[in-house]
N, C-alpha and C positions, 0 to 999 in steps of 0.2 A: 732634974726634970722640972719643966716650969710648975707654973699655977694653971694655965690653962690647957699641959698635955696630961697635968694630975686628974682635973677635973673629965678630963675627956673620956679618961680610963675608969673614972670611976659610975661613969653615966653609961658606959660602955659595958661596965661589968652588971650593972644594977637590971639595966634592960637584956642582957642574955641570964641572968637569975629570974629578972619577974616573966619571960619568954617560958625555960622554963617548968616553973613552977602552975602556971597557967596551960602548960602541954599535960604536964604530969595529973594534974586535978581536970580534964577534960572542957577546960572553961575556952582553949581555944579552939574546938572542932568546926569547919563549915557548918550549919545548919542544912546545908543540901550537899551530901557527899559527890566525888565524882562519879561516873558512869563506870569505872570500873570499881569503885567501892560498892555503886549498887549490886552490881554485877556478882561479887562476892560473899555480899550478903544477903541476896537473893538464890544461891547455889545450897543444896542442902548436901550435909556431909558424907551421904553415900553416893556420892557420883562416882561415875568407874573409872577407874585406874588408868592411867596411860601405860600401858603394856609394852611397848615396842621395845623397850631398855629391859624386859625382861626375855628377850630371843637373843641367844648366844648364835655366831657360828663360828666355829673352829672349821679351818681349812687347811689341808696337806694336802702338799705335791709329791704323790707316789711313784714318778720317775716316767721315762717314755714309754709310749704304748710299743710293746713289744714288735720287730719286725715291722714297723712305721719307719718311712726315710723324711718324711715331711716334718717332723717334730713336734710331732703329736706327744702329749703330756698327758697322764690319767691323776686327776685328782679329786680327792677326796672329801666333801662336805658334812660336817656333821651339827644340824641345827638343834638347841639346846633350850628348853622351857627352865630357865635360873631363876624363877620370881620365888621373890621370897619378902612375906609370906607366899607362901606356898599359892599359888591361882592355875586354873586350867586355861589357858590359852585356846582361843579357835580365828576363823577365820584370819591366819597370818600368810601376809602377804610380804613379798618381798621385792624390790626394784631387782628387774633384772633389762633392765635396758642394752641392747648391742650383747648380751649374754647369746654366744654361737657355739656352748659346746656343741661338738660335731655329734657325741655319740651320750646317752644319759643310761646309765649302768646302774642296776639295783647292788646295791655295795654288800654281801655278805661279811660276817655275820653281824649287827644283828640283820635277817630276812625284811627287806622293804618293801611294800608293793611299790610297781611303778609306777600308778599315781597320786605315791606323796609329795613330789614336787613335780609341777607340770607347770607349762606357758601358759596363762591364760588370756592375754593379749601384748600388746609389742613391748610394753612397761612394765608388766609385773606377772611374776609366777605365787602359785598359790602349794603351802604344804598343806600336808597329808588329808587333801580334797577339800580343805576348809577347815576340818573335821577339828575335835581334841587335841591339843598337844598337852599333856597330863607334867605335873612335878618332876624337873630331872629329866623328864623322857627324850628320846633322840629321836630326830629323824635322818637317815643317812642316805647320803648317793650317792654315786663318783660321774664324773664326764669327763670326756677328752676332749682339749680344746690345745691350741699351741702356747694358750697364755691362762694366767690364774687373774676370776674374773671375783671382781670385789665385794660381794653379797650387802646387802644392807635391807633390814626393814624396810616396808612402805606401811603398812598399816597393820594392826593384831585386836582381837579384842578379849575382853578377860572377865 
């Protein structure tokens, strides 16, 4: 290696060591952080939770509706409060856009009223009224539709 690719590497290592040693000791910070630094240091530590990754839904397809020739399918939904820690969930909403089951069936057992999960406009269905979903708890309901329709969160809060 010459003289001048030694030198190069050695100006090269000097300034990523004083870089840094000057990160590490706080001596290179903006004086005006950005807008999302503000942002973050402005948020105080009990803001609430983002919930929606705490709503499971397990779905089974329990076979054809009996005596149906159209191919009608009855399947089975069962939404799932997994947060853990442990939080109560309410207000969970769910996308249900182009969702046509034909027919919405209280799934025994466990007994569901049938307005834990209902339409509440063209985009989203709402469980059990808005209301509590408690630890572990389930809400269940089967519909018959000819296709299995892909549930996902739209909003929850905790």
């Amino acid at each position: 290696m010459g003289r001048f690719q030694s030198a190069a590497a050695v100006v090269a290592v000097s300034l990523l060591l004083l870089f840094l040693a000057t990160d590490a000791a706080g001596l290179g910070d903006d004086p005006s952080p950005s807008p999302a630094k503000q942002l973050q240091q402005r948020q105080p530590p009990d803001l609430p939770h983002f919930c929606e990754g705490d709503v499971e839904f397990i779905e089974d397809d329990e076979g054809p509706v009996p005596g149906d020739q159209s191919g009608l399918r009855t399947f089975r939904v069962e939404i799932i409060n997994k947060s853990a820690p442990a939080r109560v969930l309410s207000n969970v909403r769910v996308s249900c856009t182009g969702f046509d089951g034909v027919a919405l069936i209280v799934a025994p057992p466990p007994p569901t009223p049938p307005g834990d999960f209902r339409r509440i406009s063209e985009s989203e269905c709402l469980v059990n009224g808005g209301g509590q979903v408690t630890p572990a708890q389930s809400v269940v309901f089967q519909y018959e539709s000819h296709s299995r329709y892909p549930f996902q969160v739209a909003s929850a809060s905790c």
